[in-house]
N, C-alpha and C positions, 0 to 999 in steps of 0.2 A: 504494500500500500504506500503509494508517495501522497506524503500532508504536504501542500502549499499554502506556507500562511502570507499572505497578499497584505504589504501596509507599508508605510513608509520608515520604521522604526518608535511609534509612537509608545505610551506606555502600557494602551488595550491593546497592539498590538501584539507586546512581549508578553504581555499574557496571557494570549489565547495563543501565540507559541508553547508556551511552556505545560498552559493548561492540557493543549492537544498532545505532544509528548508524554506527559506523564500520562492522561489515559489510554492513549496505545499503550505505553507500556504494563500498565495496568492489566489492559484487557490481554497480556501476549499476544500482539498482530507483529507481523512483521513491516516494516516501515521504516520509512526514511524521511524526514522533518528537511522541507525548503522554507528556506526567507525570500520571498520575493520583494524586493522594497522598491525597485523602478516600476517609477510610474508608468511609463509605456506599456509593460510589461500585464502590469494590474491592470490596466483598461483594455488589453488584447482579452482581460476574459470577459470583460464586461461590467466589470466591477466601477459602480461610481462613489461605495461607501466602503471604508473601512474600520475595521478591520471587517479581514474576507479570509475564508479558508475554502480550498479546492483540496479533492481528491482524487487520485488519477488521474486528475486537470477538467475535472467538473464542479463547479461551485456549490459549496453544500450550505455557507453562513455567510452573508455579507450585514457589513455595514453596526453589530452587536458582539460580545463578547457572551456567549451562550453559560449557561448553567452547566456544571461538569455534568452532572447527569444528564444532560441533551445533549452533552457532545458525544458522552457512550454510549447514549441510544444510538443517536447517529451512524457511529463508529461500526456498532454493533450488529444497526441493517448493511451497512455499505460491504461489511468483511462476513456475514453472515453466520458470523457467531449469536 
């Protein structure tokens, strides 16, 4: 599973980095954590709010920093555990 956390370095950014990592690892997925933080980059997904997070380069959160537990739901339909 590749996480792309989509932001420019802000402070809800590095937290829903960090959020998103420790629940992969939580949940044992296998995964790999990107920073996206150009802007071009974030708006090729379509992204006009951040913080954004993509999964295998589909957008799953924009624009809020979710509740750990919505990000393991998430996590959890996307990897199918």
């Amino acid at each position: 599973m590749k996480i792309q956390v989509l932001g420019t370095g802000c402070p809800k950014c590095k937290k829903l980095a960090d959020m998103a990592e420790k629940v992969a690892r939580e949940l044992g997925l296998d995964y790999e954590v990107e920073k996206v933080t150009d802007i071009n980059k974030i708006i090729s997904f379509g992204v006009m709010a951040t913080p954004a997070l993509a999964v295998d380069g589909k957008v799953v959160i924009a624009g809020k920093v979710p509740s750990e537990g919505a990000l393991k739901d998430t996590f959890r339909n996307l990897s199918g555990n």
